[in-house]
VOKOL-593469 format. One record per residue (C-alpha): x, y, z; residue in one letter. Coordinates in nm, 3 decimals, decimal comma. Last residue first. Layout:
BEGIN
<c1 X c2 Y c3 Z type A>
...
% end
This chain:
BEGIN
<c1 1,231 c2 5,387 c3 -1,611 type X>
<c1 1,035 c2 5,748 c3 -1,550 type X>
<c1 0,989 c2 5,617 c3 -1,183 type X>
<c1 1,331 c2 5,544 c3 -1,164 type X>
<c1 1,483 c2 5,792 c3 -1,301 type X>
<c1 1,345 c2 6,043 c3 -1,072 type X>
<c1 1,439 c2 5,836 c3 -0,784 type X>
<c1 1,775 c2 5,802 c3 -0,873 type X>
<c1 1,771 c2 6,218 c3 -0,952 type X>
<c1 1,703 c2 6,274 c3 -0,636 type X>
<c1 1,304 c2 6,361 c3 -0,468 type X>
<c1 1,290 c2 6,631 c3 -0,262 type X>
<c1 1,106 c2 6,641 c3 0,128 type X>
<c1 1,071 c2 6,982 c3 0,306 type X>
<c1 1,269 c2 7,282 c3 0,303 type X>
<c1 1,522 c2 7,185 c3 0,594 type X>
<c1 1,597 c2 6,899 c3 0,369 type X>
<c1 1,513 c2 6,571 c3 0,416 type X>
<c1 1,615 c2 6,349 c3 0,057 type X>
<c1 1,469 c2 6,110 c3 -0,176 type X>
<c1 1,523 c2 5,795 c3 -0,398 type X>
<c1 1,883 c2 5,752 c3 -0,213 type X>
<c1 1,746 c2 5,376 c3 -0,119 type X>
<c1 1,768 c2 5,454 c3 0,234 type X>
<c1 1,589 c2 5,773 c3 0,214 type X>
<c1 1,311 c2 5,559 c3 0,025 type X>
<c1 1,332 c2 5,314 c3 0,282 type X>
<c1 1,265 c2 5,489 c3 0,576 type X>
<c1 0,999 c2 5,715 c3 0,381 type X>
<c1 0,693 c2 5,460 c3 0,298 type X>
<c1 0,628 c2 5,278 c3 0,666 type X>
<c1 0,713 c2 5,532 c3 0,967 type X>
<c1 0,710 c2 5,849 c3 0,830 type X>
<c1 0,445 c2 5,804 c3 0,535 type X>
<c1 0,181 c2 5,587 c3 0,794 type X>
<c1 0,266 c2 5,925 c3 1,061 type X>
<c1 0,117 c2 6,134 c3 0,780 type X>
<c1 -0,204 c2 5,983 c3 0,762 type X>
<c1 -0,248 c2 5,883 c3 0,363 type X>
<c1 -0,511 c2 6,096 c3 0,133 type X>
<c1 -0,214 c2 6,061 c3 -0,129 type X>
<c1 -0,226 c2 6,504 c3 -0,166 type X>
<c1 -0,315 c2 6,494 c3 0,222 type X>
<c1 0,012 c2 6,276 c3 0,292 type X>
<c1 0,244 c2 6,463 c3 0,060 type X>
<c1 0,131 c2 6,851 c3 0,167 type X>
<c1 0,130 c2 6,672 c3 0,579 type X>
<c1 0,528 c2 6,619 c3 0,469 type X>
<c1 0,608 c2 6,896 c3 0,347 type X>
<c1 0,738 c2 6,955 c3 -0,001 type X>
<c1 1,073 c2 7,061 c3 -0,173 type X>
<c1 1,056 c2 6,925 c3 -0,451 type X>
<c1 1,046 c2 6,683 c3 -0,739 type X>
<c1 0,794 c2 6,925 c3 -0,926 type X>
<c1 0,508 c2 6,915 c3 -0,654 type X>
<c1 0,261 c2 6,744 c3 -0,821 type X>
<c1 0,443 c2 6,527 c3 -1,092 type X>
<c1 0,763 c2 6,420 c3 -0,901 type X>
<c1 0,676 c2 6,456 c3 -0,531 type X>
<c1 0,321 c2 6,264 c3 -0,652 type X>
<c1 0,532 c2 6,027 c3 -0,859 type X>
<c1 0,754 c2 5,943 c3 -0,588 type X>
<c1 0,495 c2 5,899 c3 -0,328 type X>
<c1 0,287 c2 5,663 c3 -0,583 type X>
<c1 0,606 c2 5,435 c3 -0,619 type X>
<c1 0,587 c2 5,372 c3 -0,257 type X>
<c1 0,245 c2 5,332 c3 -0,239 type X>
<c1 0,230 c2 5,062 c3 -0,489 type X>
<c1 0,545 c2 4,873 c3 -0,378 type X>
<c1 0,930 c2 4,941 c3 -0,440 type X>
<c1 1,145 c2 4,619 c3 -0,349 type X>
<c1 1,448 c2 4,778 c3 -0,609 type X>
<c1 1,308 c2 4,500 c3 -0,883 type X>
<c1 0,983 c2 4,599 c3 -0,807 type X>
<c1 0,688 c2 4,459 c3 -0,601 type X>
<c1 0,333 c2 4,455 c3 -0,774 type X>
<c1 0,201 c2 4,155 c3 -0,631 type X>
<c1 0,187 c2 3,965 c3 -0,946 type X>
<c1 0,533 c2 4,081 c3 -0,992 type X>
<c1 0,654 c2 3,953 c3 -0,673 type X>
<c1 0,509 c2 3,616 c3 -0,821 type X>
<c1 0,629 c2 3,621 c3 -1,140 type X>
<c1 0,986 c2 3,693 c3 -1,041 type X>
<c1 0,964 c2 3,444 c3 -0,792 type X>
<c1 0,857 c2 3,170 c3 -1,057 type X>
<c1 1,073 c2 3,223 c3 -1,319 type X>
<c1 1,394 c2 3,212 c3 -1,014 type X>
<c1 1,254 c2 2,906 c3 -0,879 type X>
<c1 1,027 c2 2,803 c3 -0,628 type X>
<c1 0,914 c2 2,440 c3 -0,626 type X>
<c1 0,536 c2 2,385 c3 -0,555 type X>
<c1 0,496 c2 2,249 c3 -0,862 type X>
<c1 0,387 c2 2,496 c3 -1,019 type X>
<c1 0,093 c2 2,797 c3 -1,070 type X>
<c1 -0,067 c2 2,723 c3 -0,761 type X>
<c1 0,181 c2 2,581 c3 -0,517 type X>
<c1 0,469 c2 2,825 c3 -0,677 type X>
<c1 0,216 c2 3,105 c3 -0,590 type X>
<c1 0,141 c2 3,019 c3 -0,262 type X>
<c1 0,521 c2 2,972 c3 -0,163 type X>
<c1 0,594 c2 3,301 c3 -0,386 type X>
<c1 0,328 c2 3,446 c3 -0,163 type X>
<c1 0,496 c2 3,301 c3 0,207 type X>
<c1 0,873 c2 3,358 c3 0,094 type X>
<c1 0,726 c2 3,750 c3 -0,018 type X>
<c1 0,591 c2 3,763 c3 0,355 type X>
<c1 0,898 c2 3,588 c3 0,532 type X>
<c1 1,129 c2 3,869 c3 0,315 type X>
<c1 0,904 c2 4,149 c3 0,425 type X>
<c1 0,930 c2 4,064 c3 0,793 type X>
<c1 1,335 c2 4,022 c3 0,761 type X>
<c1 1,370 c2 4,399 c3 0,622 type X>
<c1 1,651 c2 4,487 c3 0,416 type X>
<c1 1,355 c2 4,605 c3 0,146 type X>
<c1 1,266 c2 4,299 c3 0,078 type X>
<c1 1,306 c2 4,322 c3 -0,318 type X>
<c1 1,669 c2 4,206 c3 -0,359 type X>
<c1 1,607 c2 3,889 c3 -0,068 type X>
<c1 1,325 c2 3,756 c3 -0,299 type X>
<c1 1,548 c2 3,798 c3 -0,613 type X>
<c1 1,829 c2 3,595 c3 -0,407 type X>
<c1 1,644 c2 3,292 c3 -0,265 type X>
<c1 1,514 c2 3,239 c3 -0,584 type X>
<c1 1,854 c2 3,266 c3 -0,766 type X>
<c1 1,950 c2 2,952 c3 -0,474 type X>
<c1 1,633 c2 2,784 c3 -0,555 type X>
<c1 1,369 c2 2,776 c3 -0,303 type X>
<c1 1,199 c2 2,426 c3 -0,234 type X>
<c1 0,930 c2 2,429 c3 0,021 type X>
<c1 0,903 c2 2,213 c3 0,394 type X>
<c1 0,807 c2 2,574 c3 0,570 type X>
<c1 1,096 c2 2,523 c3 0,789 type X>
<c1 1,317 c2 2,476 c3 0,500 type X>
<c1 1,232 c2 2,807 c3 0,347 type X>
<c1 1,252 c2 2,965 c3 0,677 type X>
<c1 1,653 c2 2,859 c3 0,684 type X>
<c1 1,678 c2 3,016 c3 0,337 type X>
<c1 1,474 c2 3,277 c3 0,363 type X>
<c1 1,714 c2 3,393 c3 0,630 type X>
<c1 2,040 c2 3,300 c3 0,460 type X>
<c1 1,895 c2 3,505 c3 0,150 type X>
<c1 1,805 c2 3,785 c3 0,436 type X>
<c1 2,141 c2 3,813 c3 0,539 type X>
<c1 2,338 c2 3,784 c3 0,211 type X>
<c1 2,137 c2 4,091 c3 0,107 type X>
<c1 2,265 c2 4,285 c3 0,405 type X>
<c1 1,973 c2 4,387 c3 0,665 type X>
<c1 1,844 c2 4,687 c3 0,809 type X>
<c1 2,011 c2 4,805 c3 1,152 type X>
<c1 1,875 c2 4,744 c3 1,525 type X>
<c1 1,935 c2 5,001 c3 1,747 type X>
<c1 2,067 c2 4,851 c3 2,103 type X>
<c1 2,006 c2 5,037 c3 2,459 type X>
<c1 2,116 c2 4,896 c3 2,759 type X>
<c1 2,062 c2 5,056 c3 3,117 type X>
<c1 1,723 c2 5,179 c3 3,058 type X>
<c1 1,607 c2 5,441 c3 3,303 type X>
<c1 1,721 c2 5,722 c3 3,058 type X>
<c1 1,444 c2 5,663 c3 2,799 type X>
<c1 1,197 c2 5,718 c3 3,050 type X>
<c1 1,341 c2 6,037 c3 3,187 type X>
<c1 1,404 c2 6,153 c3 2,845 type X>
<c1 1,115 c2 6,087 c3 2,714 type X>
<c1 1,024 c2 5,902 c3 2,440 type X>
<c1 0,925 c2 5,992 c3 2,112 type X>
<c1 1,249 c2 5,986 c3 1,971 type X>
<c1 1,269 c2 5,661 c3 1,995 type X>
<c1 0,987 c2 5,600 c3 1,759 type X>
<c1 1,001 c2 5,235 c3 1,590 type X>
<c1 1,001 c2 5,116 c3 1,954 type X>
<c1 1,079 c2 4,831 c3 2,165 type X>
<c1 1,082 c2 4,805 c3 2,567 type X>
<c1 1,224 c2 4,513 c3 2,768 type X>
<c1 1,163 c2 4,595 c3 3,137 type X>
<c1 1,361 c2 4,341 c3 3,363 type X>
<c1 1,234 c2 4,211 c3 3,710 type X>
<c1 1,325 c2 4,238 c3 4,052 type X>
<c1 1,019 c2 4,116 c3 4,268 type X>
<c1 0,809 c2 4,406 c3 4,372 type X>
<c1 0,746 c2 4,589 c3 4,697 type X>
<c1 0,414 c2 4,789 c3 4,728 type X>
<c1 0,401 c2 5,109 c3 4,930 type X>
<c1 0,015 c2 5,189 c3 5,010 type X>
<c1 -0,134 c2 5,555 c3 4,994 type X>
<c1 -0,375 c2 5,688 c3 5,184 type X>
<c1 -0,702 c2 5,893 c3 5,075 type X>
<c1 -0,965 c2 5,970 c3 5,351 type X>
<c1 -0,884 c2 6,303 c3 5,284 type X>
<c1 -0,990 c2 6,332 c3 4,955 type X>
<c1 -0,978 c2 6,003 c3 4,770 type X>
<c1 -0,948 c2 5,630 c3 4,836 type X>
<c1 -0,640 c2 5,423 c3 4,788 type X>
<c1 -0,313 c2 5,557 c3 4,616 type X>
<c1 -0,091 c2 5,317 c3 4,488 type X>
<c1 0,288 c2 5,313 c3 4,526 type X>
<c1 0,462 c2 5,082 c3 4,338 type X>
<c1 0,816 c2 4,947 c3 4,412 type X>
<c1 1,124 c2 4,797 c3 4,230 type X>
<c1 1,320 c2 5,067 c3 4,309 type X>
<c1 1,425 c2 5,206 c3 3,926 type X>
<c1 1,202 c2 5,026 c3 3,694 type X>
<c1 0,860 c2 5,010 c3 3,989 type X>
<c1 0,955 c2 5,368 c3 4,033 type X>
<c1 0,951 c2 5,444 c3 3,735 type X>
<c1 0,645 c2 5,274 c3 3,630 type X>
<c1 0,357 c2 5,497 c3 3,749 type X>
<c1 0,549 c2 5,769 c3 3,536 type X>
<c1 0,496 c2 5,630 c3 3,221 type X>
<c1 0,173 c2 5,492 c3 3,281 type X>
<c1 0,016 c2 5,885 c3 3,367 type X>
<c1 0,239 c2 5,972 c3 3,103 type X>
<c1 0,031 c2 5,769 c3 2,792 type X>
<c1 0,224 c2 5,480 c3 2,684 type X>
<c1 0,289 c2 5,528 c3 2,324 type X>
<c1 0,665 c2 5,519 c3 2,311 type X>
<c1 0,711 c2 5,157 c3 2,427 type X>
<c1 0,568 c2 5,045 c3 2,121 type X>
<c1 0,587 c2 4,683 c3 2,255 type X>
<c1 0,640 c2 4,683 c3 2,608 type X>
<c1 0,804 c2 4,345 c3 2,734 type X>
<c1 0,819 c2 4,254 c3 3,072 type X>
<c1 1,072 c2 4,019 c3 3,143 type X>
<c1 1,137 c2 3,775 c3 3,495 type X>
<c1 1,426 c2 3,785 c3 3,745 type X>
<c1 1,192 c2 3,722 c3 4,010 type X>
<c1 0,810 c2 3,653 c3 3,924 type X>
<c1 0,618 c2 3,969 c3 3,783 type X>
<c1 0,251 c2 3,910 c3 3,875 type X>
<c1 0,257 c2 4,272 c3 4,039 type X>
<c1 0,412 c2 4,453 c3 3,760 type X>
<c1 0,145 c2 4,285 c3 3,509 type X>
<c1 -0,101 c2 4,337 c3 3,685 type X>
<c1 -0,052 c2 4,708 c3 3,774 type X>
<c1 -0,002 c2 4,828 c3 3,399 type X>
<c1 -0,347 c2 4,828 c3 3,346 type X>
<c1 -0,412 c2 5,017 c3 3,660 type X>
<c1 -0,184 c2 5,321 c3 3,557 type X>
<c1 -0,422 c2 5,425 c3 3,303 type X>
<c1 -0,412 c2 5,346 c3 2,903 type X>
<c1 -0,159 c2 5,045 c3 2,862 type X>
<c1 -0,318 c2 4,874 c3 2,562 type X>
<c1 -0,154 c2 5,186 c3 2,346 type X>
<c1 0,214 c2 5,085 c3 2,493 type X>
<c1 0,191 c2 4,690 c3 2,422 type X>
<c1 0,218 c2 4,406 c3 2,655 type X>
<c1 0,392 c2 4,087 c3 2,670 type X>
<c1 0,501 c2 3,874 c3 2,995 type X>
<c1 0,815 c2 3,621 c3 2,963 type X>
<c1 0,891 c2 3,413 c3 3,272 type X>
<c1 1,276 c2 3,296 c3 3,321 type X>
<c1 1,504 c2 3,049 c3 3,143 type X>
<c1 1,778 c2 3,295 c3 3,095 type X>
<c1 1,837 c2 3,199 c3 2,739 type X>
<c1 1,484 c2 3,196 c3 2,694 type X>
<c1 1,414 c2 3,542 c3 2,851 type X>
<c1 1,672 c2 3,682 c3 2,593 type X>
<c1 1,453 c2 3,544 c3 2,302 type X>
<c1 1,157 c2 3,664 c3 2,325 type X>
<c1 1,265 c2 4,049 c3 2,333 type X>
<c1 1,507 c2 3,978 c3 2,036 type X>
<c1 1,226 c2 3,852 c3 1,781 type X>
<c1 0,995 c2 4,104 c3 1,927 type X>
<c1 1,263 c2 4,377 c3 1,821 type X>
<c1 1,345 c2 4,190 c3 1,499 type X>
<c1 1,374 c2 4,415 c3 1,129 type X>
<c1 0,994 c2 4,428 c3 1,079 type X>
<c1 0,943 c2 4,783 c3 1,163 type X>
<c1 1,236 c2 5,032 c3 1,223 type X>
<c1 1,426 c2 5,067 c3 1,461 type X>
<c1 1,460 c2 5,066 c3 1,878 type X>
<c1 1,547 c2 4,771 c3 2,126 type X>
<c1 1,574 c2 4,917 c3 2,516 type X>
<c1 1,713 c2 4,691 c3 2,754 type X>
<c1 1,645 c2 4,731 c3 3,126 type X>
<c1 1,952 c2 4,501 c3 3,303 type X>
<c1 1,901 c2 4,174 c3 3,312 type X>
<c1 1,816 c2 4,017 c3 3,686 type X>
<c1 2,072 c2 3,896 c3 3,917 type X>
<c1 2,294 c2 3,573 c3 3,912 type X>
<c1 2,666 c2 3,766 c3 3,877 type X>
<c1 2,771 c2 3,497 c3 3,584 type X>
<c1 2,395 c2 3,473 c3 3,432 type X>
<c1 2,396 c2 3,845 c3 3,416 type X>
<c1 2,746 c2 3,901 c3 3,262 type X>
<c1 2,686 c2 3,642 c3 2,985 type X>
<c1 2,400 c2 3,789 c3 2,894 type X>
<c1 2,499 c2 4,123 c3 2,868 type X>
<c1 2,771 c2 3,976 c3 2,679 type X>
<c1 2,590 c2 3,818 c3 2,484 type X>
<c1 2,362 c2 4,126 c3 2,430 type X>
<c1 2,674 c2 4,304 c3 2,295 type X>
<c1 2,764 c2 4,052 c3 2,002 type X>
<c1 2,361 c2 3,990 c3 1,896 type X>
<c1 2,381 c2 4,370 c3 1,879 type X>
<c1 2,722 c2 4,366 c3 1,654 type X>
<c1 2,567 c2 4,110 c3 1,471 type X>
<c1 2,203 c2 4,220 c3 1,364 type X>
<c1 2,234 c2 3,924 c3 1,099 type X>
<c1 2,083 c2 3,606 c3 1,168 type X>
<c1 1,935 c2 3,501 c3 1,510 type X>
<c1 1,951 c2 3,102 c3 1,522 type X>
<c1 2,230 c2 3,105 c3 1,842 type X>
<c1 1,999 c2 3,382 c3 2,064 type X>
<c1 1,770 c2 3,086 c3 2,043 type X>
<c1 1,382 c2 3,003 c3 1,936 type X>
<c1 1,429 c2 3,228 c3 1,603 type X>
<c1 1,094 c2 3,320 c3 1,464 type X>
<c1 0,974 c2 3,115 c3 1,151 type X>
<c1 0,772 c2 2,839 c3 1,373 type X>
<c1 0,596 c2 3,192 c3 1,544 type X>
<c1 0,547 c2 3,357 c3 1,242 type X>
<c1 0,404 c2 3,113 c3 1,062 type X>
<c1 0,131 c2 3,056 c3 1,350 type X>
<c1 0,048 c2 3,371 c3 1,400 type X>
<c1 -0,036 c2 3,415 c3 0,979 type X>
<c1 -0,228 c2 3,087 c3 0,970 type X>
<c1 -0,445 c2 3,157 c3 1,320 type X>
<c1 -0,475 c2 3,609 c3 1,171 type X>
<c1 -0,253 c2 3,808 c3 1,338 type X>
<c1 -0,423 c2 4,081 c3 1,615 type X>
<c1 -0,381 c2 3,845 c3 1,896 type X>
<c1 -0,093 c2 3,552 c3 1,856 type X>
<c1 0,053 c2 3,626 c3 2,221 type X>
<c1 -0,280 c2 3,468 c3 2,339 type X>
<c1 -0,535 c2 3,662 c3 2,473 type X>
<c1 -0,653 c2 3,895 c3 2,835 type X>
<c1 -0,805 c2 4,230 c3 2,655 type X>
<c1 -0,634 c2 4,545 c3 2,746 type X>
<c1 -0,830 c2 4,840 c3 2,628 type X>
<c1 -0,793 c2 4,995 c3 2,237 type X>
<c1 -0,512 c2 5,152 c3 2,083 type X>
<c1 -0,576 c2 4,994 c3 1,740 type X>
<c1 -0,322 c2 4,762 c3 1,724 type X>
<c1 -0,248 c2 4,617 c3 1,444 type X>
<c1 0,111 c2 4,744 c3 1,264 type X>
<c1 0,310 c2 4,697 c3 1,567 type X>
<c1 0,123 c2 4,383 c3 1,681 type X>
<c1 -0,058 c2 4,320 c3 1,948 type X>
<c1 -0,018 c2 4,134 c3 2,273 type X>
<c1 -0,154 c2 4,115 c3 2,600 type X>
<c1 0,000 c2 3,787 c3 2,783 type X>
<c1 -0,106 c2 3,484 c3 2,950 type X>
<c1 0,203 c2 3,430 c3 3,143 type X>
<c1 0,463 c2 3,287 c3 2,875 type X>
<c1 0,691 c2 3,041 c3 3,021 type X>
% end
């Protein structure tokens, strides 16, 4: 059971107040409701991510054995690659209450106060973006992680008193792109911590294979595979490039997908044969042609691409360093020879 929840996604929130709406705020109806049929329902369905999936079975198993809450997990990685996926699903396999929140909706300590005090025994709490609570939340909720307690202060000056609240023992699920952003006193208070990987190629085609099914479409084996090649190792990517070659088989076929017609669609959308969009390939030429492959600072890149630096960090430069296409040096960023050749290919 889902407790009318405050949810928003990694890529749209915006940092404002809490707002009380369904888990699908900040996705479009279509786009919420894809992604929820798509998302694994059981720790059984998750593909790929095996090691993780290995050691949260085991927490799992463990909890359900001694009957006592999960222990504070902590999921961190990249975008797209199953945090929320992973965060939904343990509370399912324990059949307990699920609450969502994010880190920017939590702005004072009092916005964090429902939640903590509608927590039912054994439920989750999930904190998307963990890492961008403000510390005046942060430290309200140690206590509440460690002692399962809050104390709240009532009235100011002298007249001021403060009131010790017991809680039910619950389980904080955090998730962040941005471990490093945490503190160590935060990050310390969780007793599990798992770092989710990017995919194998044979683990996305298996995954747009299963979603391709769900969404009642026809995806052809080679299909399956070009869409998998350009999806960067991320799961997200490979459900939105299933979703446009879906569209585009519907309007320029017969609603089959096939090998012609996935290549035609990702090239419609300007995704290359190494997943490389727009703004991708535009960082490599402006480290190529501006600053002569190299090295160059970060903020240099951004303001020469008019992009925020943090949207370079977190959404352009994981991949590229995974690809080989550039390199961190003390010095700044530099662009390999792969990457030279293939922007100039």
């Amino acid at each position: 059971m889902v407790r009318e929840p405050v949810f928003q996604s990694d890529d749209d929130n915006d940092g404002g107040p809490p707002f009380d709406v369904p888990t699908s705020a900040g996705f479009p109806p279509d786009d919420a409701r894809h992604d929820e049929e798509l998302r694994p329902q059981r720790l059984d369905d998750v593909v790929g991510q095996r090691r993780v999936v290995e050691r949260l079975r085991i927490i799992l198993d463990a909890t359900i054995k001694r009957d006592e809450p999960l222990s504070h997990l902590l999921l961190d990685g990249p975008p797209g690659l199953g945090k929320t996926t992973l965060a939904t699903v343990l509370p399912k396999e324990l059949g307990v209450e699920l609450q969502i929140t994010s880190g920017p909706s939590l702005s004072a300590p009092k916005d964090l106060l429902p939640y903590l005090t509608n927590a039912s025994e054994r439920s989750v709490l999930f904190i998307d973006e963990i890492h961008r609570m403000p510390a005046s939340v942060e430290e309200f909720i140690y206590p509440a992680m460690e002692d399962f307690r809050v104390d709240i202060t009532l009235g100011e000056g002298l007249n001021a008193r403060t009131i010790n609240m017991k809680l039910q023992p619950f389980t904080v699920i955090g998730a962040t792109t941005r471990s490093g952003m945490l503190t160590a006193p935060l990050r310390d208070r969780f007793v599990n911590r798992e770092h989710l990987e990017f995919y194998e190629h044979e683990e996305l085609m298996e995954i747009l294979t299963r979603n391709a099914d769900k969404l009642k479409t026809e995806l052809s084996q080679e299909a399956a595979a070009e869409l998998a090649r350009r999806s960067r190792g991320t799961p997200r990517k490979a459900n939105n490039l299933l979703r446009w070659a879906r569209d585009y088989a519907t309007s320029r076929g017969d609603g089959k997908i096939t090998d012609k017609l996935a290549e035609e669609a990702l090239e419609m959308r300007g995704v290359d044969i190494r997943g490389l969009e727009g703004q991708d390939r535009k960082y490599l030429t402006v480290l190529s042609s501006v600053f002569t492959g190299g090295p160059a600072g970060l903020n240099a890149i951004a303001h020469t691409m008019n992009i925020p630096p943090d949207t370079l960090e977190d959404e352009v430069e994981p991949y590229l360093l995974q690809c080989g296409l550039i390199q961190r040096t003390p010095r700044g960023r530099v662009l390999t020879d792969d990457g030279l050749k293939h922007i100039s290919g």
